[in-house]
BAKE-371442 format. One record per atom (N, C-alpha, C, O): residue number from 1; residue in one letter; atom name; x, y, z. Coordinates in steps of 0.1 Angstrom, whole numbers. Layout:
BAKE-371442
<i: NUM; aa: a; at: CA; px: X; py: Y; pz: Z>
...
//
This chain:
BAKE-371442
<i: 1; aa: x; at: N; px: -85; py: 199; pz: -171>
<i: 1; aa: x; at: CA; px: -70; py: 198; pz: -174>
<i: 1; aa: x; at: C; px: -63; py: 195; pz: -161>
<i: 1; aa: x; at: O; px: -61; py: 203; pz: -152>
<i: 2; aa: x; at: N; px: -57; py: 180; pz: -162>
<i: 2; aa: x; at: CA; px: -50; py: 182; pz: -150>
<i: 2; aa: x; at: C; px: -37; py: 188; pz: -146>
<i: 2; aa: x; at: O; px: -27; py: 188; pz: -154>
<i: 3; aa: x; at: N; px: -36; py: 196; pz: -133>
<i: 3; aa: x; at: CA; px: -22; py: 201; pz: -131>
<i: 3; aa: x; at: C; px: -12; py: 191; pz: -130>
<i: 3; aa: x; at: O; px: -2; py: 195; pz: -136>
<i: 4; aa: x; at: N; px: -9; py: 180; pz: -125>
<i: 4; aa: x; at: CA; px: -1; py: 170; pz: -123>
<i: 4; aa: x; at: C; px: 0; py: 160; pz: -132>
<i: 4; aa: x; at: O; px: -11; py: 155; pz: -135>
<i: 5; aa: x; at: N; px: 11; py: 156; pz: -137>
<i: 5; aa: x; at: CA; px: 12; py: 147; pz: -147>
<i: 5; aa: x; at: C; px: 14; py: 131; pz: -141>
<i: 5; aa: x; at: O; px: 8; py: 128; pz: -131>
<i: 6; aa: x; at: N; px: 19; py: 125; pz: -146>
<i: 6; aa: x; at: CA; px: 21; py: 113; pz: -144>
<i: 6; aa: x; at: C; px: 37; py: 114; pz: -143>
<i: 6; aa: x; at: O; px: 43; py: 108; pz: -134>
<i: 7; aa: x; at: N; px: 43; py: 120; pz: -153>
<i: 7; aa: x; at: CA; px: 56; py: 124; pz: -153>
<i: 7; aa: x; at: C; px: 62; py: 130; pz: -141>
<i: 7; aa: x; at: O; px: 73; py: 127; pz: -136>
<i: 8; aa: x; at: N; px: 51; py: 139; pz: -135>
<i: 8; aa: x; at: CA; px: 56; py: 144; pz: -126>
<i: 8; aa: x; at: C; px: 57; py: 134; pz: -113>
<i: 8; aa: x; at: O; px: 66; py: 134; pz: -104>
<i: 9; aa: x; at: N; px: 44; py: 125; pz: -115>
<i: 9; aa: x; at: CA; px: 43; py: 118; pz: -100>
<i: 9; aa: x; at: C; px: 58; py: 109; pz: -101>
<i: 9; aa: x; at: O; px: 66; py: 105; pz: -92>
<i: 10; aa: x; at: N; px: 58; py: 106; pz: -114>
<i: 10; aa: x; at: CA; px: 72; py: 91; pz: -115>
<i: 10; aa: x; at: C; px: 81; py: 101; pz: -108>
<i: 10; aa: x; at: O; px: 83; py: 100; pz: -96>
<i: 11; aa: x; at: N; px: 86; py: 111; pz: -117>
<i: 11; aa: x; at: CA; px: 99; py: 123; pz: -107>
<i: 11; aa: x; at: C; px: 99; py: 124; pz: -96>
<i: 11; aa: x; at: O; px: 110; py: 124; pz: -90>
<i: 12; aa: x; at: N; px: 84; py: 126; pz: -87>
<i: 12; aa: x; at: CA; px: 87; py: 123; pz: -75>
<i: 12; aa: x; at: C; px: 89; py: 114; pz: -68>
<i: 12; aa: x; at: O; px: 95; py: 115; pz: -57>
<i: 13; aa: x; at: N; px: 85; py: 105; pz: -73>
<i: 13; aa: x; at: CA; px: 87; py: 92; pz: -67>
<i: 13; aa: x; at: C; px: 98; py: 88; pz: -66>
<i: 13; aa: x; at: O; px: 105; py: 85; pz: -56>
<i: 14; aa: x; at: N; px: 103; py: 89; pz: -82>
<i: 14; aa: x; at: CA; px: 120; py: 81; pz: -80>
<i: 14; aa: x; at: C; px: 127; py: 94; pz: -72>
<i: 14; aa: x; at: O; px: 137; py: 91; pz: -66>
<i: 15; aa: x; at: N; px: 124; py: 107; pz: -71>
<i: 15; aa: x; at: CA; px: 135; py: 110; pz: -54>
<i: 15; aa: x; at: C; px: 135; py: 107; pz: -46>
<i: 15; aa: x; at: O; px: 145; py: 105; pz: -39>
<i: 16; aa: x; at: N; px: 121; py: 103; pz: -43>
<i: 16; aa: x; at: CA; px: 114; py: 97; pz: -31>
<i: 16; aa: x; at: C; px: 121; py: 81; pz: -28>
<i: 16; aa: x; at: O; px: 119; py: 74; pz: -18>
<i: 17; aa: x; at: N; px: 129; py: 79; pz: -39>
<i: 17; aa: x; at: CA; px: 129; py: 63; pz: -38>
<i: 17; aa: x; at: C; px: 122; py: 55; pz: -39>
<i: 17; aa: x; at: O; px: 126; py: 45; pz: -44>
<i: 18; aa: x; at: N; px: 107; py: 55; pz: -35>
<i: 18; aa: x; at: CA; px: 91; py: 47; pz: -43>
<i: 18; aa: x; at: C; px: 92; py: 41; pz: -54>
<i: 18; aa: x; at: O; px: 90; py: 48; pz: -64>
<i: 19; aa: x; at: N; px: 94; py: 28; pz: -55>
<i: 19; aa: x; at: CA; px: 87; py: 22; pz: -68>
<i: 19; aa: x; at: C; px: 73; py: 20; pz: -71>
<i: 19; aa: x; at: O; px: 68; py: 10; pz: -65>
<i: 20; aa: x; at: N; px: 65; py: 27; pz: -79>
<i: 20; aa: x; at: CA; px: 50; py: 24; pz: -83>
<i: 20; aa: x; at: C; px: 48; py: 20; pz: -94>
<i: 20; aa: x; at: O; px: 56; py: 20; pz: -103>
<i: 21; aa: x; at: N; px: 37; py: 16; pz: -94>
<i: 21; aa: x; at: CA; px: 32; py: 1; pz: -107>
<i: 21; aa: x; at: C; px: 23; py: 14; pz: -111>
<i: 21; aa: x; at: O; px: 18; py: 23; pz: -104>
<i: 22; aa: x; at: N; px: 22; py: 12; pz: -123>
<i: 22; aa: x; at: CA; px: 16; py: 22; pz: -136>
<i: 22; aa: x; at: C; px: 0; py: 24; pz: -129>
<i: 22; aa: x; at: O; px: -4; py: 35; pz: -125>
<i: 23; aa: x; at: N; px: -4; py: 17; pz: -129>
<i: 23; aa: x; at: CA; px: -18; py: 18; pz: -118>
<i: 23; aa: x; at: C; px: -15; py: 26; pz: -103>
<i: 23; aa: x; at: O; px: -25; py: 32; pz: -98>
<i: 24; aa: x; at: N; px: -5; py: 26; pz: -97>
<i: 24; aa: x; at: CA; px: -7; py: 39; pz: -83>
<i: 24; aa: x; at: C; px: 0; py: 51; pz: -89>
<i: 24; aa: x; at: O; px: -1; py: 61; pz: -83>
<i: 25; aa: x; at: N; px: 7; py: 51; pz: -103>
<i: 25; aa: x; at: CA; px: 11; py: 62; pz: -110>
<i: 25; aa: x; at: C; px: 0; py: 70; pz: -110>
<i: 25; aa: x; at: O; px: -2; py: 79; pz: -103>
<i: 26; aa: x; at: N; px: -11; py: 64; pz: -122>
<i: 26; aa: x; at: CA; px: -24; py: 67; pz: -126>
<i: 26; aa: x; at: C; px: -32; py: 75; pz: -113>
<i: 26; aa: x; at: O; px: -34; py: 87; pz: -112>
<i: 27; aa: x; at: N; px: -36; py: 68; pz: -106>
<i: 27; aa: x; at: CA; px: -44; py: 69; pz: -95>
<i: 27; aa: x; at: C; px: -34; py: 81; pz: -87>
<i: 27; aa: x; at: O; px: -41; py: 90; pz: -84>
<i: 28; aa: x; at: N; px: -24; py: 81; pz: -83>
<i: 28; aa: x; at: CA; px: -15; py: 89; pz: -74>
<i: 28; aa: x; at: C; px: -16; py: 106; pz: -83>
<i: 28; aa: x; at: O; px: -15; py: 116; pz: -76>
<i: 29; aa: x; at: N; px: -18; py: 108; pz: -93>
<i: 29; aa: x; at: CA; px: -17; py: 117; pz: -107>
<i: 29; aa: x; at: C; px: -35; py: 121; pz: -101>
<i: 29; aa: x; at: O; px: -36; py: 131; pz: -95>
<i: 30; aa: x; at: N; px: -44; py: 115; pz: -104>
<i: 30; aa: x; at: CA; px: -55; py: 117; pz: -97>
<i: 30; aa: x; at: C; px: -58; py: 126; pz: -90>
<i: 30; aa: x; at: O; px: -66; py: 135; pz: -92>
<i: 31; aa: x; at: N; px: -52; py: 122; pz: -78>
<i: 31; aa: x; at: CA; px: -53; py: 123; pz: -62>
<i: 31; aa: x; at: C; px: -48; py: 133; pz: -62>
<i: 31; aa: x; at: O; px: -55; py: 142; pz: -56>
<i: 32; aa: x; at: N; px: -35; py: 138; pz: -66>
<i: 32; aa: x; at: CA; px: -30; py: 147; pz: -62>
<i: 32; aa: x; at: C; px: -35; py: 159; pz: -71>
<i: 32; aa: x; at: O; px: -30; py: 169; pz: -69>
<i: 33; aa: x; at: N; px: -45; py: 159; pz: -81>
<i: 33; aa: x; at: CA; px: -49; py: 170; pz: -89>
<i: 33; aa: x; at: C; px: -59; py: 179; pz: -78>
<i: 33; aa: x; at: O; px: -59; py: 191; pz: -74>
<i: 34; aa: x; at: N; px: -66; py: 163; pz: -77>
<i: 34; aa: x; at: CA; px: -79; py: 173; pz: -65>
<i: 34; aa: x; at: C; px: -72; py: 177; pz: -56>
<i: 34; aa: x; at: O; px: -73; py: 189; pz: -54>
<i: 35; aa: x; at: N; px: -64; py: 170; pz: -50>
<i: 35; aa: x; at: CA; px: -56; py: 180; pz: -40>
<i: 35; aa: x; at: C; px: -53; py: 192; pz: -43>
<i: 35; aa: x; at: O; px: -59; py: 201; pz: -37>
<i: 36; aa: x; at: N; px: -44; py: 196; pz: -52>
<i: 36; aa: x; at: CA; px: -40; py: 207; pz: -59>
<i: 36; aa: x; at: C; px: -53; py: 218; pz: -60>
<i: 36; aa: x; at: O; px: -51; py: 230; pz: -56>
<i: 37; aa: x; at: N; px: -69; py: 211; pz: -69>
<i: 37; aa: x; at: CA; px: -76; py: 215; pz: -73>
<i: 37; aa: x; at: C; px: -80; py: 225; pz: -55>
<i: 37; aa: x; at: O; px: -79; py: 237; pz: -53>
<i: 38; aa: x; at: N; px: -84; py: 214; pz: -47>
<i: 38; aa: x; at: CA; px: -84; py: 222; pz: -34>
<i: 38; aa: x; at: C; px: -81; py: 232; pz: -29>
<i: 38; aa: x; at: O; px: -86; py: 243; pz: -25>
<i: 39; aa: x; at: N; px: -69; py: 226; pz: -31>
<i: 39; aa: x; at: CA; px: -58; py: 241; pz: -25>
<i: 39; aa: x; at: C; px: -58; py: 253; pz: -32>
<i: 39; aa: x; at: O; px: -55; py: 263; pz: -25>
<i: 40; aa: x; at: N; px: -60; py: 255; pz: -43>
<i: 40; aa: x; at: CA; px: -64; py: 267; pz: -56>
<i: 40; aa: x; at: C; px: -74; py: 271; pz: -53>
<i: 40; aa: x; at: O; px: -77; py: 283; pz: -54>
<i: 41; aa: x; at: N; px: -81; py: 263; pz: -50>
<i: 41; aa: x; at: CA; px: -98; py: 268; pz: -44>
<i: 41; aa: x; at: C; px: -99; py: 278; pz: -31>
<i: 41; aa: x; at: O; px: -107; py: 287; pz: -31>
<i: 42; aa: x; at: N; px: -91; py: 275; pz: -20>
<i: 42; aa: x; at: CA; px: -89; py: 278; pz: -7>
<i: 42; aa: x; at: C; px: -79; py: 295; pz: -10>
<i: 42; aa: x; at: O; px: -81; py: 306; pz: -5>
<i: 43; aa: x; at: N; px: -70; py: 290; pz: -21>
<i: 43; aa: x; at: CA; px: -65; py: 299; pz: -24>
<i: 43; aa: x; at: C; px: -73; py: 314; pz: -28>
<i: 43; aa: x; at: O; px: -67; py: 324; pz: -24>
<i: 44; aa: x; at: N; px: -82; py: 315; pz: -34>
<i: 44; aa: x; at: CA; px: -92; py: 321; pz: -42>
<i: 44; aa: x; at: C; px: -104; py: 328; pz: -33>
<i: 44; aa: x; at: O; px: -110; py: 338; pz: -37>
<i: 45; aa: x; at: N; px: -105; py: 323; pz: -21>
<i: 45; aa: x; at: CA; px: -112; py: 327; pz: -10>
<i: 45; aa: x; at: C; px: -103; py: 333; pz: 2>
<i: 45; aa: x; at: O; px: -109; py: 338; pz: 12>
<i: 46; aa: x; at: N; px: -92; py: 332; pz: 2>
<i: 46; aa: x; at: CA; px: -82; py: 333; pz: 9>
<i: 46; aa: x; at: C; px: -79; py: 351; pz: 6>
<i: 46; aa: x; at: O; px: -68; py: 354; pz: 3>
<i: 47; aa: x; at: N; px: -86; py: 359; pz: 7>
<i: 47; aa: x; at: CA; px: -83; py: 376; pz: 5>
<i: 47; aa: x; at: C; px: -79; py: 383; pz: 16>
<i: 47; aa: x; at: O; px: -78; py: 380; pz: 28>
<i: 48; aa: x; at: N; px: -77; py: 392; pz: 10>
<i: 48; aa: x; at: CA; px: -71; py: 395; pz: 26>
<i: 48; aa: x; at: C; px: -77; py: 405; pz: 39>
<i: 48; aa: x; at: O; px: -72; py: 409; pz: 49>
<i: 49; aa: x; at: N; px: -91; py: 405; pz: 33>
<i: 49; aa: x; at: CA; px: -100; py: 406; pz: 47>
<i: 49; aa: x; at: C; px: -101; py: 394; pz: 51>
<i: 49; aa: x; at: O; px: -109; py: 395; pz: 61>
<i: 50; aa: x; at: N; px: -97; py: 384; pz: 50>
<i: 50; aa: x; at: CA; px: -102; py: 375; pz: 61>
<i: 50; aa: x; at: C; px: -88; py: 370; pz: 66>
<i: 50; aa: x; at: O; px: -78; py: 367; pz: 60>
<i: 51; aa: x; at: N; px: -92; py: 370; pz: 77>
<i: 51; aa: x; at: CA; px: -79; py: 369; pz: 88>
<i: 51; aa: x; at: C; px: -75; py: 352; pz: 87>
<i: 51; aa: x; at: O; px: -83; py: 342; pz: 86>
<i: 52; aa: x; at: N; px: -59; py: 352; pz: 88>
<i: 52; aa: x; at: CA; px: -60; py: 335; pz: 86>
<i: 52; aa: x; at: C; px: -57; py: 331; pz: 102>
<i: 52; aa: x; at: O; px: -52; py: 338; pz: 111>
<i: 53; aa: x; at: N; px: -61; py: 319; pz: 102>
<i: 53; aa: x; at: CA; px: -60; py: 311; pz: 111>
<i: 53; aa: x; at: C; px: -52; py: 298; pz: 114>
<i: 53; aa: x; at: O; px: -45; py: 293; pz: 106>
<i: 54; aa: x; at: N; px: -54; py: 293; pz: 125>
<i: 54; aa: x; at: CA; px: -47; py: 280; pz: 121>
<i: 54; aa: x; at: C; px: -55; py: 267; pz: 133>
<i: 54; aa: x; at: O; px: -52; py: 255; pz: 136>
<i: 55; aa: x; at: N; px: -66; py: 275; pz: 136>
<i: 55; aa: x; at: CA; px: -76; py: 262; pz: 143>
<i: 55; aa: x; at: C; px: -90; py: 268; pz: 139>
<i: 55; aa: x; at: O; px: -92; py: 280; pz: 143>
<i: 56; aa: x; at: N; px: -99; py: 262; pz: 132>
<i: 56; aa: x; at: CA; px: -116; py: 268; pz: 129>
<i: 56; aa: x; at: C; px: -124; py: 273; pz: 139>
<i: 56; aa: x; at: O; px: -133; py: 281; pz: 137>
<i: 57; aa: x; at: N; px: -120; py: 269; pz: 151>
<i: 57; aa: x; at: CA; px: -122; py: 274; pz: 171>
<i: 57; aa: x; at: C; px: -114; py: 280; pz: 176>
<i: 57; aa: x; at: O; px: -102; py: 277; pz: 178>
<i: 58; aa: x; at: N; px: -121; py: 294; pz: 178>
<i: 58; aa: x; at: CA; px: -104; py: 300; pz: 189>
<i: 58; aa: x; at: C; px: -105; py: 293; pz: 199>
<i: 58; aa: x; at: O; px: -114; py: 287; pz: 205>
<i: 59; aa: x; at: N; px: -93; py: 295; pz: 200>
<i: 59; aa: x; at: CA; px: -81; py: 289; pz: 210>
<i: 59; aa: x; at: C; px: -78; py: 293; pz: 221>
<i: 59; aa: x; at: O; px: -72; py: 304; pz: 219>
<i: 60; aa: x; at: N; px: -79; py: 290; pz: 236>
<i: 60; aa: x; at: CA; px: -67; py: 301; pz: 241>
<i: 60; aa: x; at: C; px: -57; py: 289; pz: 253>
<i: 60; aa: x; at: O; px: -60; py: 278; pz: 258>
<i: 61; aa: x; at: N; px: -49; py: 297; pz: 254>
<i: 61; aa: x; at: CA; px: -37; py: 290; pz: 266>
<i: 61; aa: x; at: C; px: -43; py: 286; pz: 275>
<i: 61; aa: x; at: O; px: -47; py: 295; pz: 283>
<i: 62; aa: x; at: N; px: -47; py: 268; pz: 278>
<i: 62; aa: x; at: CA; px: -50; py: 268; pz: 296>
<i: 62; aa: x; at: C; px: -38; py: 265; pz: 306>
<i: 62; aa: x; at: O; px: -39; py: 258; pz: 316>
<i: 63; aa: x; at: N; px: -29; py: 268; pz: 303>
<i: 63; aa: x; at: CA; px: -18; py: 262; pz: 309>
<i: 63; aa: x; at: C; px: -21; py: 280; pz: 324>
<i: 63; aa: x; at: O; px: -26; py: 291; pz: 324>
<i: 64; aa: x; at: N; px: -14; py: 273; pz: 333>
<i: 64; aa: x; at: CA; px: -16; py: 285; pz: 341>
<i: 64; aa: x; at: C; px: 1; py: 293; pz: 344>
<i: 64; aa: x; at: O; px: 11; py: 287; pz: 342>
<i: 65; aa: x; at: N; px: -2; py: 308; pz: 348>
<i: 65; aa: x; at: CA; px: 12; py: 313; pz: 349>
<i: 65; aa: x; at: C; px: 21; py: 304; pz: 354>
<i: 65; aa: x; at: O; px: 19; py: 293; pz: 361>
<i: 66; aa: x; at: N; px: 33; py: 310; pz: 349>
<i: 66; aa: x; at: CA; px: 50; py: 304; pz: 360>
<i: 66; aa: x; at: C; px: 50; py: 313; pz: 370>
<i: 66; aa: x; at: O; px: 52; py: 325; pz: 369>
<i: 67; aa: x; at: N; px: 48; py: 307; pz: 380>
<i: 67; aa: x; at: CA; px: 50; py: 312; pz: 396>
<i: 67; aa: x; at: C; px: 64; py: 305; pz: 399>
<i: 67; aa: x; at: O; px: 65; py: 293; pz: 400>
<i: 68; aa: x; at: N; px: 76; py: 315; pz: 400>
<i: 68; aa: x; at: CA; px: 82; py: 306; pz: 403>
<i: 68; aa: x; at: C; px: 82; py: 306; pz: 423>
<i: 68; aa: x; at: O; px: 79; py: 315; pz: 431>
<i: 69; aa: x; at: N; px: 87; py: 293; pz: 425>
<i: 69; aa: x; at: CA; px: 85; py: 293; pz: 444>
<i: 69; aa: x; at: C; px: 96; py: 285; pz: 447>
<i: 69; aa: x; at: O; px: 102; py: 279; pz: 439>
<i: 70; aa: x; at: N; px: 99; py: 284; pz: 463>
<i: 70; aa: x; at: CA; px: 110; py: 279; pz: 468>
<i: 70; aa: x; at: C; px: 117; py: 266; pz: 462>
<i: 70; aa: x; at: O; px: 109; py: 261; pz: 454>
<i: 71; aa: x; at: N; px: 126; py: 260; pz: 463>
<i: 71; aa: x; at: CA; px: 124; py: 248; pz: 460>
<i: 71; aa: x; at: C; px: 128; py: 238; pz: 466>
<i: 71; aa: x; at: O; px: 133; py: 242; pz: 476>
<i: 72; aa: x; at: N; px: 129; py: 225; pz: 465>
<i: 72; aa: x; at: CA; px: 130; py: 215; pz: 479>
<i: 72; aa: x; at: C; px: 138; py: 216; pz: 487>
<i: 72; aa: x; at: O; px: 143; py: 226; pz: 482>
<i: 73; aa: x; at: N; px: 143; py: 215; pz: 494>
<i: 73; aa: x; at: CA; px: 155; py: 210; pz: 502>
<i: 73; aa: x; at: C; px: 164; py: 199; pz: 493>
<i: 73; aa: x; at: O; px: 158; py: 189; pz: 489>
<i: 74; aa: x; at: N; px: 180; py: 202; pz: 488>
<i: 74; aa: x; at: CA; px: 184; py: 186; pz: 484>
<i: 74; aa: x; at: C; px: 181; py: 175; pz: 492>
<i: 74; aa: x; at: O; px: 176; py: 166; pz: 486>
<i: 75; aa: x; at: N; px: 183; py: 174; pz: 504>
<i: 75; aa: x; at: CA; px: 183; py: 166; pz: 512>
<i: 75; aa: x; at: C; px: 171; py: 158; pz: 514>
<i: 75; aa: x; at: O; px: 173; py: 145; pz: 514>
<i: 76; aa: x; at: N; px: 158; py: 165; pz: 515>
<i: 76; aa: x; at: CA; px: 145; py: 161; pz: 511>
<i: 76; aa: x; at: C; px: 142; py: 152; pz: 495>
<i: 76; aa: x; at: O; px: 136; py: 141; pz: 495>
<i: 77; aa: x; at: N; px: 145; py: 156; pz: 488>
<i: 77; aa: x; at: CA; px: 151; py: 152; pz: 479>
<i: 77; aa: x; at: C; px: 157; py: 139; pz: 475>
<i: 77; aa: x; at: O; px: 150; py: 130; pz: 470>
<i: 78; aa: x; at: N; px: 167; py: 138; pz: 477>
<i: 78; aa: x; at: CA; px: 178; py: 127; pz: 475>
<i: 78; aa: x; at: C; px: 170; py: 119; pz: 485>
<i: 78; aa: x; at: O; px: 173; py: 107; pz: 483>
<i: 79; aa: x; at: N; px: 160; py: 120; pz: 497>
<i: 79; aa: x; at: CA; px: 158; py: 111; pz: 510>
<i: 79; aa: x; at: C; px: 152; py: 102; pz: 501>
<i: 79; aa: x; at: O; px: 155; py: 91; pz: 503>
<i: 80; aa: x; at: N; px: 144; py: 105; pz: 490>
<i: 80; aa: x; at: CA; px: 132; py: 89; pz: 486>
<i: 80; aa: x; at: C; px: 143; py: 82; pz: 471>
<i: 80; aa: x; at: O; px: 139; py: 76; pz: 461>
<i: 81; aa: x; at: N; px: 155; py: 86; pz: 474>
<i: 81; aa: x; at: CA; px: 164; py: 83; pz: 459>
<i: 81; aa: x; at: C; px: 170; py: 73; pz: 463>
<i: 81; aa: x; at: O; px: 178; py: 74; pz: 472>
<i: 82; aa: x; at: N; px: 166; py: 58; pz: 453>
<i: 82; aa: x; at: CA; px: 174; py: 48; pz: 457>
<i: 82; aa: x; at: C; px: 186; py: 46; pz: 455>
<i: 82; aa: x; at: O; px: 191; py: 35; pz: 456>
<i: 83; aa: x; at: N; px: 194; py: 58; pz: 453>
<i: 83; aa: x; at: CA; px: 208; py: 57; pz: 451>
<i: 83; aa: x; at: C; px: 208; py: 75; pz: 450>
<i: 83; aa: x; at: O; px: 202; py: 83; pz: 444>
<i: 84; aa: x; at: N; px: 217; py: 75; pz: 458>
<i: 84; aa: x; at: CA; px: 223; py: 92; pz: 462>
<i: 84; aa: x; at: C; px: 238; py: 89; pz: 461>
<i: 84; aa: x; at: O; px: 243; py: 78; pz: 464>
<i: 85; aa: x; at: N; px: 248; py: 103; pz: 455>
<i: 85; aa: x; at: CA; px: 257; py: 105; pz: 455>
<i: 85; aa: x; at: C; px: 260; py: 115; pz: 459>
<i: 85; aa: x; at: O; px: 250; py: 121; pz: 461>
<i: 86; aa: x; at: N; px: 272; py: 124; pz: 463>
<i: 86; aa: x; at: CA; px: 272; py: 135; pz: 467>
<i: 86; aa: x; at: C; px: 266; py: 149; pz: 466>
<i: 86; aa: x; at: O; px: 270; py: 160; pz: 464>
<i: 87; aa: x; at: N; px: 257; py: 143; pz: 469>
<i: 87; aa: x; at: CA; px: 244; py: 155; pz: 469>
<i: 87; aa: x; at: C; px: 235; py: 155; pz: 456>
<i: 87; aa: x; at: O; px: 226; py: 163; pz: 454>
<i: 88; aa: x; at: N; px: 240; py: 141; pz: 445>
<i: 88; aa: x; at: CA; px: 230; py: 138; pz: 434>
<i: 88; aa: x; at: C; px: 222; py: 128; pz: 431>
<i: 88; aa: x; at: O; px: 220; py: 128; pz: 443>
<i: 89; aa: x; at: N; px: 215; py: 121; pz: 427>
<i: 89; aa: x; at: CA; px: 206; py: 108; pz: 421>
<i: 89; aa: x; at: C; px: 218; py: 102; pz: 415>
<i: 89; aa: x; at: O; px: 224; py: 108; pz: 406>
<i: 90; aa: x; at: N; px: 222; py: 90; pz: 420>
<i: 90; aa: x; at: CA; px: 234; py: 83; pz: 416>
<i: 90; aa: x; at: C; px: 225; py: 72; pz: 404>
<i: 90; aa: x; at: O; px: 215; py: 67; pz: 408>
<i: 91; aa: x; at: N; px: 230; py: 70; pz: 391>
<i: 91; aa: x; at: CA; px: 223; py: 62; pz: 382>
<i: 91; aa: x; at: C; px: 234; py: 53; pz: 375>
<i: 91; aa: x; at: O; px: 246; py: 57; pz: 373>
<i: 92; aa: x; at: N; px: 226; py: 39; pz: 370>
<i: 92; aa: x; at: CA; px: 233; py: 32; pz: 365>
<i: 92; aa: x; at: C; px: 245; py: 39; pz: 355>
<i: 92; aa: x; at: O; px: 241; py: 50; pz: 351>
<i: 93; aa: x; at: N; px: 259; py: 34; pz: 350>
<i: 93; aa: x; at: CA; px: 269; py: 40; pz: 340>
<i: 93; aa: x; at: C; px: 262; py: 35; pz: 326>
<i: 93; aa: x; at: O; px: 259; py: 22; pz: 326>
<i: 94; aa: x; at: N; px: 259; py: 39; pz: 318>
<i: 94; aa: x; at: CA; px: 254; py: 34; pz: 304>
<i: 94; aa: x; at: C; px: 265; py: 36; pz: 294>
<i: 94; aa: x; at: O; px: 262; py: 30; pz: 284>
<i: 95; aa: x; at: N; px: 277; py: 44; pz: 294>
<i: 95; aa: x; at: CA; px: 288; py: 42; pz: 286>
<i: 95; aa: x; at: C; px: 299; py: 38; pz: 289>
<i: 95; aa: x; at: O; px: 304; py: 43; pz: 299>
<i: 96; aa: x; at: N; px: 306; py: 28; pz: 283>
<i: 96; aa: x; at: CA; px: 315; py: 23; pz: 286>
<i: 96; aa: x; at: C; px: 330; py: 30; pz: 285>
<i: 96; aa: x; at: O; px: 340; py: 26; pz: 279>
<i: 97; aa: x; at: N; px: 330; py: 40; pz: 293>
<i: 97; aa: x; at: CA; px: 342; py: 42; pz: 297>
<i: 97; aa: x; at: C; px: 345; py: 47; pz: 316>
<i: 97; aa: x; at: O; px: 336; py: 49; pz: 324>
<i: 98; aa: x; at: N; px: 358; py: 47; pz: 319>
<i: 98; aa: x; at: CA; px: 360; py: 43; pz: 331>
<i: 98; aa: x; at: C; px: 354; py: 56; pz: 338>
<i: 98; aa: x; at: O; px: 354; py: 67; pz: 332>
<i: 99; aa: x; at: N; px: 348; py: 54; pz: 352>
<i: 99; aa: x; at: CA; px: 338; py: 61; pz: 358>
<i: 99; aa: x; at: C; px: 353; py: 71; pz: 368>
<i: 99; aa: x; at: O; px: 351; py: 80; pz: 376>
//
């Protein structure tokens, strides 16, 4: 028995905006059963001794701590900046209004 109709795939579609030819109706009605069927299945083994997850490999953080440390000199800074302004990175204006 499928869960998904054909009726239903047209409804989604036309929210969706999609126009489909009776043949990707058909076939889309399909597709999305097993999908469904899947997920019912997953569902069903899904108890609640078993812990959920969200990668089949644990995982862990390699990023390393935030140390935070001194930080440049402006001056150092602004020295390799093809355009400095008072004490900033001077950059092209990209809106047109007066600077």
């Amino acid at each position: 028995m499928s869960t998904i109709s054909r009726e239903e795939v047209v409804r989604v579609a036309a929210l969706a905006r999609i126009e489909l030819t009776e043949a990707e109706i058909d076939r889309l009605a399909g597709e999305l059963d097993v999908i469904a069927s899947a997920v019912a299945r997953v569902s069903e083994v899904a108890t609640p001794d078993v812990p959920a997850t969200s990668h089949p490999v644990p995982m862990s953080n390699v990023m390393r701590d935030d140390v935070p440390v001194t930080p440049l000199p402006v001056a150092d800074v602004l020295a390799a900046a093809p355009d400095a302004r008072d004490g900033q990175f001077g950059v092209p204006q990209i809106l047109e209004e007066d600077a």
